[in-house]
C-alpha positions as CSV (number, residue, x, y, z in Angstrom):
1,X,-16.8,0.5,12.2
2,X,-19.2,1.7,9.3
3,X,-17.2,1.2,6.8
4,X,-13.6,0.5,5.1
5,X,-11.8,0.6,1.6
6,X,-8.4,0.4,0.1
7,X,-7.1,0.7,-3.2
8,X,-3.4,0.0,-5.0
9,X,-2.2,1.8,-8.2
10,X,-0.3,-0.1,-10.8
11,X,2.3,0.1,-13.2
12,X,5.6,2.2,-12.6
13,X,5.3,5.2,-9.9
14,X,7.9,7.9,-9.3
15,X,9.4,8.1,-6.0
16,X,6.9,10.3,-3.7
17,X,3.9,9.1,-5.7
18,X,0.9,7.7,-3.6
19,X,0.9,4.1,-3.9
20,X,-2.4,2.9,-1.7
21,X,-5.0,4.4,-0.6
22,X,-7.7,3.9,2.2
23,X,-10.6,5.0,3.4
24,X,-12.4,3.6,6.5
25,X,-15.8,5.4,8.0
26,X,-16.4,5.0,11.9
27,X,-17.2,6.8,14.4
28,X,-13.9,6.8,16.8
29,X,-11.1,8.2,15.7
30,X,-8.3,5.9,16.9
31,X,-10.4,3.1,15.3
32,X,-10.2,4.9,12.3
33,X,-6.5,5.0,12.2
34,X,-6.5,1.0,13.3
35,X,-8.2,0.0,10.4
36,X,-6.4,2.2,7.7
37,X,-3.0,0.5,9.6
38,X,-4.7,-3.2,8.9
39,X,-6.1,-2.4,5.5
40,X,-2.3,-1.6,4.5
41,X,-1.0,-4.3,6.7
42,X,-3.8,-6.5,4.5
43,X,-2.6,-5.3,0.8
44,X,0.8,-5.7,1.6
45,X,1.0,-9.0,2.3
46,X,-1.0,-9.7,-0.7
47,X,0.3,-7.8,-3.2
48,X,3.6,-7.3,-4.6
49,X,3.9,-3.4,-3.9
50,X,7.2,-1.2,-2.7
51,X,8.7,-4.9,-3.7
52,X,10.4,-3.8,-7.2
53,X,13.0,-1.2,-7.7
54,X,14.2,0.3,-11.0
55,X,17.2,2.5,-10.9
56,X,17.9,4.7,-13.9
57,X,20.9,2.9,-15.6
58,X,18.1,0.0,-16.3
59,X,18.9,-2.3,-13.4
60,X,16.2,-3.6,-11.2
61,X,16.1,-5.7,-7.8
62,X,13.6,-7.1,-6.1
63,X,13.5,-6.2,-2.5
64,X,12.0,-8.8,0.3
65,X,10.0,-9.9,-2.1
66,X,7.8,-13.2,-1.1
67,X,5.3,-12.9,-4.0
């Protein structure tokens, strides 16, 4: 592998907005895709992402939240 990135947004999205991104730089395909899976894997488990939910008559749960 050459390289490898990955970013989060914050704050409220929409539904359908792009939460994460990645980026990885190699050579072989399938590796590629590998490491974008583990990046995500990575930021998941350390952030608290697709963890909050907001409905629209103001209530809120947390959803398998560990953070």
């Amino acid at each position: 592998m050459t390289s490898r990135a990955g970013s989060v947004r914050t704050g409220p999205l929409a539904i359908g907005d792009a939460a994460i991104i990645t980026s990885v730089a190699t050579a072989l395909r399938q590796a590629a895709f590998e490491t974008c899976a583990r990046v995500v894997e990575v930021i998941e488990a350390r952030e608290p992402i697709w963890k909050h939910r907001h409905f629209a008559d103001g209530a809120s749960e947390s959803v398998n939240c560990a953070h």
